[in-house]
N, C-alpha and C positions, 0 to 999 in steps of 0.2 A: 279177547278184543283184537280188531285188526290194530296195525302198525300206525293209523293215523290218531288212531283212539289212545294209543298206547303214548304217541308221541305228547297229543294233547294232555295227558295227566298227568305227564313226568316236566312238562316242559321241555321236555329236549324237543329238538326238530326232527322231524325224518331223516335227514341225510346223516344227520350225526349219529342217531340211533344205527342206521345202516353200515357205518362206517366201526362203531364199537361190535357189530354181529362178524364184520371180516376179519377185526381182531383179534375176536375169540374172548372180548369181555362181556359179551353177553351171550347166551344159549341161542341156538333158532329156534324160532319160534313152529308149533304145527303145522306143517305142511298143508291146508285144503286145496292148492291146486298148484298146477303149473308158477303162478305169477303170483299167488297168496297166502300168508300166513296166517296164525294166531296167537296171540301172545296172553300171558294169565296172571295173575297178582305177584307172582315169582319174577318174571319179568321185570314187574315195575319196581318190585324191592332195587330188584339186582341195579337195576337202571340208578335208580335214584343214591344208594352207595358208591356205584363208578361215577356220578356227576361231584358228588361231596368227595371224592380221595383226586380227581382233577382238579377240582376248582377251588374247593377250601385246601385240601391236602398239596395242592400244585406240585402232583405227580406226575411221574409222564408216563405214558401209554405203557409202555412195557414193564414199565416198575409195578403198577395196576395189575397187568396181566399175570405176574410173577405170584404178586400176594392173592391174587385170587385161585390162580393154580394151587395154592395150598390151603385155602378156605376150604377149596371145592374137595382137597382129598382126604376123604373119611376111612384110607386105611391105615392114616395115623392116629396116637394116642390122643384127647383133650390138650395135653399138654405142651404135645410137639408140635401142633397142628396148628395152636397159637401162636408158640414160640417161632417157629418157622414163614407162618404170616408176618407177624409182626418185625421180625431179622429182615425180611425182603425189604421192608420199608430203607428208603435213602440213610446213610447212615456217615460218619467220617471215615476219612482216610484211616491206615493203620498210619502209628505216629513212627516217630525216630527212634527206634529203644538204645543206639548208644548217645542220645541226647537225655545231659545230665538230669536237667526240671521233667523229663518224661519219665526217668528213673526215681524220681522224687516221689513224684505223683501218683507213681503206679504202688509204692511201699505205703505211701497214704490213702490208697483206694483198698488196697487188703486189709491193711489197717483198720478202714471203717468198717469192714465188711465183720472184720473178726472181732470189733466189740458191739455190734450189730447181731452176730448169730446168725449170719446170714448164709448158713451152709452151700443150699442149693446158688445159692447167687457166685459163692467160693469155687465150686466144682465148676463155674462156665468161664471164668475168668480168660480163660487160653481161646473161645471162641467167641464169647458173648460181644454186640457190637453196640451195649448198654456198656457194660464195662467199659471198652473201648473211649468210647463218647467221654466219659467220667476220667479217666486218663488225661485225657488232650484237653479238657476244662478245668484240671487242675495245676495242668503244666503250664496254660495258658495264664492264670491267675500269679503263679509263682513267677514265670518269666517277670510278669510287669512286675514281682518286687512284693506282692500280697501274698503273707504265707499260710493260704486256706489249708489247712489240715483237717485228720478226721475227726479231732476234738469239736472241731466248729461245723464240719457236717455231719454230726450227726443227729442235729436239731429239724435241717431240714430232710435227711432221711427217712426218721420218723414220719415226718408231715407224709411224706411220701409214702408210707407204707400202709399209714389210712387211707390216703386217696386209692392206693391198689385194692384197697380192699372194697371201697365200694364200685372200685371198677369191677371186678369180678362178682360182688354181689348181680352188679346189671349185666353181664354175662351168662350168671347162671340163673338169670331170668327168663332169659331167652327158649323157646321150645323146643328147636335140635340143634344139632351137631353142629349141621354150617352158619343154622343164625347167630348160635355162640362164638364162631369164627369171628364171621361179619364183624359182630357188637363190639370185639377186643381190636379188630382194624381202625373201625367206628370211633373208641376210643382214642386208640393211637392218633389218627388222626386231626380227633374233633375236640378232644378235648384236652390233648395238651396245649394247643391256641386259648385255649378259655381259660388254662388253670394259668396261662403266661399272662393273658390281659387280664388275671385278675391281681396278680404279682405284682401286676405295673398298678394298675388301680391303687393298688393295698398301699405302695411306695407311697405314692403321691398323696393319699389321705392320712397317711403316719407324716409325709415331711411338711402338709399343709399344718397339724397339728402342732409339730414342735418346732415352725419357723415361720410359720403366715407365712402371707403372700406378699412379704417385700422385698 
């Protein structure tokens, strides 16, 4: 398809299409001439992922570019090639480690991990920037005075480790290497929004229940 065809099916406009081929978030398209391209169903995938990680993801360009550089490199393992997209994604600061409740936090994040069984999750602790996140949500929780420990997450951990699991079931639905990429970015992006507003939904129909609406 040429560039106008390609723009009309993704919704994007030309100039923005144009402007993601100078960034290097999307491939060029085949060459027919001097002033004309081709573009193919790969394309429109590709297209339509970098409009869902801007505009739902509300990433910015280079962060994009970053996790797609490692979609796109298939001379890592399934593993690292995931983990490595998915780590590009925006993430917290590193916290304070001689701040006392980040010290807390961090003895109740191994904590959970270690009546969890959560080996591999154990071994990234020093890099992982899930980990990390998990840290400064509990130091955060603690400062206000709430003493969430891993007794109490580990309810929603679990929850959690079903939903990975049917995340990777639709990962390894996927037909190759980089769609499985893709699909785990896809996720990160798309559907921890959904699994949020359904959190919030879920509050508000448990507190309508044990309080009505007065």
């Amino acid at each position: 398809m040429r560039l106008a065809e390609l723009s009309e099916r993704s919704g994007v406009s030309t100039a923005t299409i144009k402007y993601y081929l100078r960034e290097g978030l999307l491939a060029p398209g085949r060459q027919v001439n001097a002033t004309t391209a081709e573009y193919d169903e790969e394309h429109l995938r590709r297209l339509r992922l970098v409009r869902a990680m801007i505009q739902v993801g509300r990433l910015p360009v280079a962060t994009v570019r970053e996790v797609l550089e490692h979609v796109d490199d298939d001379s890592l393992g399934r593993t690292i090639r995931l983990g490595a997209a998915l780590w590009a994604l925006p993430q917290v600061p590193e916290p304070d480690e001689d701040d006392e409740y980040v010290q807390a936090a961090r003895r109740e994040a191994d904590g959970l991990l270690e009546v969890l069984g959560w080996t591999n999750a154990q071994m990234l602790t020093t890099i992982s920037p899930s980990y990390r996140s998990l840290v400064v949500a509990i130091a955060a929780f603690r400062r206000l005075g709430y003493d969430w420990d891993a007794q109490r997450l580990v309810f929603y951990a679990m929850l959690m480790h079903e939903a990975a699991r049917y995340d990777l079931d639709f990962v390894e639905a996927q037909p190759s290497e980089a769609e499985k990429a893709e699909s785990a970015v896809i996720s990160a992006v798309l559907v921890e929004p959904m699994l949020q507003a359904l959190h919030r939904l879920a509050q508000e129909e448990e507190s309508a229940r044990r309080y009505g609406f007065e």
